[in-house]
C-alpha positions as CSV (number, residue, x, y, z in Angstrom):
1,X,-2.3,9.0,-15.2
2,X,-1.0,10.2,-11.4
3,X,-5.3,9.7,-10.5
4,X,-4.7,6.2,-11.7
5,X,-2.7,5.7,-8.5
6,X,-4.6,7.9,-6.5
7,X,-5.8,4.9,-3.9
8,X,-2.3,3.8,-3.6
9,X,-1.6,7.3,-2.1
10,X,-3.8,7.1,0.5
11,X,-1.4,4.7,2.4
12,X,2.2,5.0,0.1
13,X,4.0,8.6,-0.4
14,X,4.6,9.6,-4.4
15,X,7.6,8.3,-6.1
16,X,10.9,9.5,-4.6
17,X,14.4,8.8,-5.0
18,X,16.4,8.0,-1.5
19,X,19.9,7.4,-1.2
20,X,20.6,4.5,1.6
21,X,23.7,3.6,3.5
22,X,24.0,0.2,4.5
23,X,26.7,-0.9,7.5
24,X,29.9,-1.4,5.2
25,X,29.8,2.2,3.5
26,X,28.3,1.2,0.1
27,X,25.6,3.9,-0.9
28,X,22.7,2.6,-2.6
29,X,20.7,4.7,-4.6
30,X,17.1,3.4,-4.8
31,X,13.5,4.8,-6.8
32,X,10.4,4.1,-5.0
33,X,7.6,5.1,-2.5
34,X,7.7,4.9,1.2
35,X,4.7,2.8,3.4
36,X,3.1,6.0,5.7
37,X,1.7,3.7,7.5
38,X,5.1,1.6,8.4
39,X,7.5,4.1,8.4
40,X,5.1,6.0,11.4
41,X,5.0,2.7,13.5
42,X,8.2,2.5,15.7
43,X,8.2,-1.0,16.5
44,X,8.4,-1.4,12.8
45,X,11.1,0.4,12.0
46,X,13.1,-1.5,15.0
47,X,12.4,-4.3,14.1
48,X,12.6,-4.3,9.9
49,X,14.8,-0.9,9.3
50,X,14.2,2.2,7.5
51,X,14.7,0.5,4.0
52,X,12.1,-2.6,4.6
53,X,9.7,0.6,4.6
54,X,11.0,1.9,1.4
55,X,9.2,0.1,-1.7
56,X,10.5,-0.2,-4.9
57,X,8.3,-2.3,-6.8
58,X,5.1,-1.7,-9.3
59,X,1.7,-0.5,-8.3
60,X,0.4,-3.9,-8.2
61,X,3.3,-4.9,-5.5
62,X,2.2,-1.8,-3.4
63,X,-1.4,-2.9,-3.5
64,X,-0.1,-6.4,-2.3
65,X,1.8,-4.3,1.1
66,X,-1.6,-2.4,1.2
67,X,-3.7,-5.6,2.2
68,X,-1.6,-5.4,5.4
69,X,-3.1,-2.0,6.1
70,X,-6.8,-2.7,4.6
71,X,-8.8,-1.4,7.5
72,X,-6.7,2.6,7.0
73,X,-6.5,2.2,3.3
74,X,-10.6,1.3,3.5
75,X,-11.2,4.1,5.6
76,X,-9.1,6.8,3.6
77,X,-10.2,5.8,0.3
78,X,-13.8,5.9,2.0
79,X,-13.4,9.2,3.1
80,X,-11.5,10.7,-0.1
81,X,-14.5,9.0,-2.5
82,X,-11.4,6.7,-4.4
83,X,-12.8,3.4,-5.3
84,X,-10.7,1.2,-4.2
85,X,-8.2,-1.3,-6.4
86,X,-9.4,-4.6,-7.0
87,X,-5.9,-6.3,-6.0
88,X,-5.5,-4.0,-2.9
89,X,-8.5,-5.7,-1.6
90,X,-8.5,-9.0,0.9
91,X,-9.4,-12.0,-0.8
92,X,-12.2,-12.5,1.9
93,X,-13.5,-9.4,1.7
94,X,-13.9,-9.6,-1.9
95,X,-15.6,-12.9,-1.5
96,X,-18.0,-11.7,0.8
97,X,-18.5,-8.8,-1.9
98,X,-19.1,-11.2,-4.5
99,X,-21.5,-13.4,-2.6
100,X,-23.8,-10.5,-1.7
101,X,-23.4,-9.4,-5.7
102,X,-24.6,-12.5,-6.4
103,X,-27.5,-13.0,-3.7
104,X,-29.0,-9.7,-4.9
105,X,-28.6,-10.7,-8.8
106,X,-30.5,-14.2,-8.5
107,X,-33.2,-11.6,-6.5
C-alpha cells in the first residue's frame, strides 16, 4: 500500500506524529506529514509558522498542496520513474495532455 503513496513522497515526509505548542501553553498533539518543500523555505515559515507546514489531511488533500510545487514534484517523480497522480497534476497541464491525447488519436 506505502508504493501507493510513493509520488506523494517525493515532496511530503511519511506519516509522523508532532506534538505543537501554540502561544497560551495548550499542547496539541497532531498526525500527519510535513511539506519538504515549505518547511525548507524560510520566508515561508516566517510568514505561515511551523504548523501551516505540517499537513494533516488525506492523500488527495496533499496532492492538492502538491500543485503548488508541480515543477519539483514533476521533476522528482521524473527522475524516480513514479507516474505521477492524476489529482496532483495542474488542471492546464492536464488539458494540454489531453488535447495532444486526443490530436494523436483522431491521427
Amino acid at each position: 500500500k506505502k508504493r501507493q503513496a510513493d509520488d506523494l513522497l517525493t515532496i511530503f515526509s511519511e506519516h509522523l506524529t508532532v506534538k505543537f505548542t501554540h502561544s497560551d501553553g495548550h499542547v496539541e498533539v497532531v498526525t500527519g506529514r510535513w511539506c519538504n518543500e515549505c518547511r525548507s523555505d524560510p520566508e515561508f515559515l516566517v510568514k505561515y509558522g511551523r504548523q501551516k507546514v505540517f499537513h494533516i489531511g488525506s492523500n488527495s488533500s496533499c496532492c492538492q498542496h502538491i500543485r503548488s510545487h508541480y515543477t519539483q514534484y514533476h521533476e522528482c517523480c521524473a527522475e524516480r520513474k513514479i507516474p505521477e497522480n492524476h489529482y496532483a497534476v495542474l488542471c492546464q497541464v492536464e488539458k494540454a495532455r489531453q488535447g495532444v491525447k486526443n490530436t494523436l488519436e483522431r491521427g
